[in-house]
C-alpha positions as a Python dict, from the first residue, in 0.01 Angstrom:
ca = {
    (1, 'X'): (0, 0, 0),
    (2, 'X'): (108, 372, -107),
    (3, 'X'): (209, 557, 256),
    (4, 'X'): (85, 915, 118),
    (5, 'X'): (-230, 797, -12),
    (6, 'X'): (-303, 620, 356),
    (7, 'X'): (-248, 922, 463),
    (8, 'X'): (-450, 1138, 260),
    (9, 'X'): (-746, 926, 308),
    (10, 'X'): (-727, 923, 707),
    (11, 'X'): (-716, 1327, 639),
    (12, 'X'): (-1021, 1280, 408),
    (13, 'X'): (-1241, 1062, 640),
    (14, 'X'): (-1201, 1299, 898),
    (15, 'X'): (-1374, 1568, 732),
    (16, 'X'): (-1694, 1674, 741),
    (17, 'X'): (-1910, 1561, 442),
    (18, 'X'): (-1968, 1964, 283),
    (19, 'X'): (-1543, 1978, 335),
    (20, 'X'): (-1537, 1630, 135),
    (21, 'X'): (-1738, 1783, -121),
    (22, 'X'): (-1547, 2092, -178),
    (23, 'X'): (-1206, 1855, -190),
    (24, 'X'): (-1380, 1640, -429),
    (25, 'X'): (-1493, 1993, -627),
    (26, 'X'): (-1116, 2176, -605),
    (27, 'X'): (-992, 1846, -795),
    (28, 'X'): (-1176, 1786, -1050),
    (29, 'X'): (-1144, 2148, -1128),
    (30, 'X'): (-786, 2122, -1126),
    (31, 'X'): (-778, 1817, -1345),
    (32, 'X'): (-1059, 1966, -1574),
    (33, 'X'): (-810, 2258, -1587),
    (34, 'X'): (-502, 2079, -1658),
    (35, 'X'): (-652, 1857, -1944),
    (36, 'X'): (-752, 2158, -2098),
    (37, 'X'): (-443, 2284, -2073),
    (38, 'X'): (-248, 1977, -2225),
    (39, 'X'): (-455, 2021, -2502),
    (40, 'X'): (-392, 2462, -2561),
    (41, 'X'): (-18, 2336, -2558),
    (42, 'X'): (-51, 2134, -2854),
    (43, 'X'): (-272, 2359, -3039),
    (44, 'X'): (-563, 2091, -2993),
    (45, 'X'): (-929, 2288, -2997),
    (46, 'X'): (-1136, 2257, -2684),
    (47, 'X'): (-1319, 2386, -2426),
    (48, 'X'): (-1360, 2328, -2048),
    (49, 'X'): (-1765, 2264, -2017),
    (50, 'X'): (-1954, 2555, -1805),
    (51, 'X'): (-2234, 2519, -1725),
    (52, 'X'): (-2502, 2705, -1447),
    (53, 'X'): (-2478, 2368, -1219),
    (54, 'X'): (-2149, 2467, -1125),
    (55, 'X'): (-2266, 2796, -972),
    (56, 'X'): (-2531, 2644, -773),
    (57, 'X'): (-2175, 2497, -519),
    (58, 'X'): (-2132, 2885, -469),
    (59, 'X'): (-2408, 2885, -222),
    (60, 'X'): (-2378, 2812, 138),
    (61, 'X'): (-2672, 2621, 98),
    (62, 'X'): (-2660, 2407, -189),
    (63, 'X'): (-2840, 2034, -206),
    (64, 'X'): (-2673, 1702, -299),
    (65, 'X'): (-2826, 1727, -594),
    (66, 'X'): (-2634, 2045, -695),
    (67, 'X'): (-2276, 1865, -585),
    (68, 'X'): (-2379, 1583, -836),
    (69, 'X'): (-2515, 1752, -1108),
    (70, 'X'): (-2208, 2001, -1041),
    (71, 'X'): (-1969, 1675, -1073),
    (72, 'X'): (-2130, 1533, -1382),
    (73, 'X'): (-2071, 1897, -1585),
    (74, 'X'): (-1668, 1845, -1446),
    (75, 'X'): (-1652, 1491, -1515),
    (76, 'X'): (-1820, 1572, -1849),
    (77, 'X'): (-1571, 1853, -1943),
    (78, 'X'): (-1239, 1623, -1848),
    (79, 'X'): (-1409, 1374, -2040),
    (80, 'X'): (-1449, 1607, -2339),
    (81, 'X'): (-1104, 1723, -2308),
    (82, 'X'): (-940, 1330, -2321),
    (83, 'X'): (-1147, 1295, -2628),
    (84, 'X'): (-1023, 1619, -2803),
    (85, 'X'): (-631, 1523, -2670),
    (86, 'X'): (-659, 1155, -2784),
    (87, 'X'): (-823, 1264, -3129),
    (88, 'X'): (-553, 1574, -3141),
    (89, 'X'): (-288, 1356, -3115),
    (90, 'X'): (-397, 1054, -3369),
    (91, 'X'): (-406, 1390, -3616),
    (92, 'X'): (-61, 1487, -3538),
    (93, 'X'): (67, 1125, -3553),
    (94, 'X'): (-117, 1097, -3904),
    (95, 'X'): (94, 1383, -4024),
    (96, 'X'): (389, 1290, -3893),
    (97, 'X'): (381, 971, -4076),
    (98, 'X'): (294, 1081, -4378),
}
């Protein structure tokens, strides 16, 4: 077993669930962030996802159905982004080898 992620998860556990959920949010907005980004650096078009679901985790008081339907438009946009990388870089291999 990894040491750090032991570690990480005791952290996690011990928060409370709304602290979970804004973990959970800061990461995927990172990664939906930093696929977008690998694909600027090769030129590759594509767009994080916004949508108004994201706003409703703004609100001191939002619902568990705002964190999931929050999730799903981030999951949705690093989802989108693999695509457009994967399909970005079959192009660039294509002209490579011809």
């Amino acid at each position: 077993m990894n040491e750090d992620i032991n570690e990480y998860m005791k952290f996690f556990k011990e928060q409370s669930l709304k602290e979970k959920q804004s973990i959970i949010y800061e990461q995927l907005q990172m990664l939906a962030s930093f696929t977008n980004n690998l694909c600027n650096e090769l030129d590759i078009p594509n767009e994080i996802l916004i949508n108004r679901e994201l706003l409703d985790l703004k609100k001191d008081n939002y619902t568990e159905d705002d964190f999931a339907e929050a999730i799903i438009v981030l999951i949705n946009s690093i989802q989108n982004s693999v695509c457009d990388y994967s399909n970005g870089i079959s192009q660039l291999l294509d002209k490579i080898e011809e």
